[in-house]
C-alpha positions, 0 to 999 in steps of 0.5 A: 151133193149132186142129183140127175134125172133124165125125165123120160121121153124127155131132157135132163135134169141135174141139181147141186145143192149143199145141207145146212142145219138139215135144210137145203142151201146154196141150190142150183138147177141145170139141165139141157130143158127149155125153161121161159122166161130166164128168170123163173131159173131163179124162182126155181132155185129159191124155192128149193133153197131153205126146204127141210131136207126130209122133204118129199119128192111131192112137198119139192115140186109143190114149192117149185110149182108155187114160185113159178111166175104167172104164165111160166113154161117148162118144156121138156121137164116139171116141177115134179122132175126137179123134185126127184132129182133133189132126192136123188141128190140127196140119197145118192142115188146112182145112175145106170152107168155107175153099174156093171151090167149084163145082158143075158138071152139064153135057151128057151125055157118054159113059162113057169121056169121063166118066173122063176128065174124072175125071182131067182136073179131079182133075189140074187141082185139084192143079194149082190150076188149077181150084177144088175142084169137086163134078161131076154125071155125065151120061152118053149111052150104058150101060157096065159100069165096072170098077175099075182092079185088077178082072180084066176076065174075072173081073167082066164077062160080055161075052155078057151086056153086049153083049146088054144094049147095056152098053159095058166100061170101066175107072176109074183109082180101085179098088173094084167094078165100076158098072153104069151103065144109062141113067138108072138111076143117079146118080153124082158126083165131087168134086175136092178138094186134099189139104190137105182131107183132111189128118190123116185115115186114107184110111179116114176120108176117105171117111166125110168126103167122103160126109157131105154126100151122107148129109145129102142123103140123110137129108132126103129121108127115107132113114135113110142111113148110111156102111158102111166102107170105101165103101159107102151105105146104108139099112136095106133095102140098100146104096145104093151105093159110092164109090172114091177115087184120089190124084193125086202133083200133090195132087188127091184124086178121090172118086167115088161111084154110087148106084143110082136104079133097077135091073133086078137080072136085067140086073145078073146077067147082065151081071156075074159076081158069085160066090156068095161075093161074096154070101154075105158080104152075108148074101143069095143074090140080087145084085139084093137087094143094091142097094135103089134111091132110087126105090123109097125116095123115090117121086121123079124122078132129076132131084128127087134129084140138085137136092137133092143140089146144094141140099144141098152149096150149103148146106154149102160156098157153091158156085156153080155152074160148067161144064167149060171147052173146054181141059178138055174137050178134054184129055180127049178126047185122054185118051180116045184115047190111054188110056180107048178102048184095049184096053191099058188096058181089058185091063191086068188081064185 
């Protein structure tokens, strides 16, 4: 059996190992990481040699960890690198190549459209009735995106949204609230099976899933960096977040916003960002949170979003695609019936 992971932001690592009377054999651990001294590659190898093959990614790294000598230095990977990479091996989990992927960045649509569409093509994924698909949003009109467990009175004002033109709208995936202003923005969302992600903490998925966008990032001249759990960003500030929602159907939708400009007076007043809330980002100011990409790179939306699509192109071969009728117009039903109405708006008041 035969598992890879690339650590994100960091180096590969690759295992083979064999399974002999439900136990691990005949491991080996390789890579393109920095490990001292040359010995403590052994260590490693014996310490994974004899596991139950039902142990966990956690139970994997603890044993590696355990048999390091004293003074050991891993660059570049962890202990806990290695433990993902055991499982995937042992689930067979595929990599980003061994799927046809498409690349799809179609009209402007309006914001509850687009979340529609999020679970449309996250189903339709699951379903196999679609290829895994990165999907550029457009959207027509600025809206306010609350996550599904936000409080609808606790996170927006509604003065403030309504003199600022913003739409109230709520996503199927958790996290924090998005203020999408025209052109202010730029979000994607990937649609991918599960088996992709296979192996991996819930945690580490979302590392995984954003490293393409952190390469982009980078070669761009942006020092971007992944901050657990969901956030992007830079030495001078958070960049943006992502949020993730798990089909039964085995579609994974993974979605990420990332500020291009923003008007931080306009933030506050439209969303109610406590002072704790702040406090714990170390700052006092909401708008000083967030440090735009156009401030960072001098460059047009359009620019940045090319070399985003350049960049997973590069990564995954993927050509470029568009919404079918059928599913557009899936989602206009499901515009109707759950994304437009006050039930589903105000689920958590």
């Amino acid at each position: 059996m035969h598992g890879e992971y690339k650590v994100p932001g960091g180096k590969l690592v690759v295992v083979d190992l064999e399974i002999e009377d439900d136990r691990i054999a005949r491991f080996r651990l390789a890579g393109d990481f920095f490990l001292e001294p040359d010995s403590a590659l052994d260590d490693i190898n014996e310490a994974v040699n004899g596991l139950p093959v039902e142990s966990d990614a956690t139970a994997i790294a603890a044993a590696v960890r355990g048999a390091l000598p004293e003074g050991a230095q891993l660059l570049g990977f962890t202990p806990e690198a290695v433990g993902t990479a055991v499982r995937r091996a042992l689930v067979t989990a595929p990599g980003w190549r061994d799927f046809d992927w498409e690349i799809v960045h179609d009209k402007a649509v309006s914001p509850r459209m687009n979340l529609a569409l999020d679970e449309v093509l996250t189903a339709r994924v699951g379903e196999g009735r679609r290829r895994p698909t990165l999907r550029i949003w457009e959207w027509n009109e600025s809206a306010v995106v609350i996550g599904s467990f936000q409080s609808y009175r606790n996170e927006v004002d509604p003065e403030g949204a309504a003199t600022h033109g913003f739409d109230v709208v709520r996503r199927i995936s958790g996290g924090g609230a998005m203020l999408m202003a025209a052109g202010q923005i730029i979000t994607y969302s990937l649609y991918v099976p599960a088996s992709l992600v296979a192996g991996m903490t819930f945690a580490d998925s979302y590392a995984f899933l954003d490293d393409w966008v952190l390469q982009a990032l980078r070669s761009l001249g942006i020092d971007a960096i992944y901050q657990p759990l969901n956030d992007i960003a830079s030495p001078t500030g958070k960049i943006g977040g992502a949020a993730q929602k798990r089909l039964a159907n085995g579609g994974v939708l993974h979605h990420a916003t990332l500020s291009y400009d923003i008007d931080g007076q306009v933030m506050t007043e439209v969303l109610r960002i406590g002072r704790e809330k702040l406090s714990d980002k170390g700052t006092a100011s909401a708008a000083k949170r967030v440090d735009p990409l156009r401030s960072q790179t001098g460059l047009e939306r359009a620019e940045i979003i090319e070399r985003f699509k350049d960049t997973f192109r590069s990564l995954t071969d993927a050509e470029t695609g568009s919404i079918t009728d059928d599913e557009y117009a899936d989602a206009e039903a499901l515009v109707e019936s759950k994304f437009a109405t006050d039930a589903w708006l105000h689920r958590v008041p």
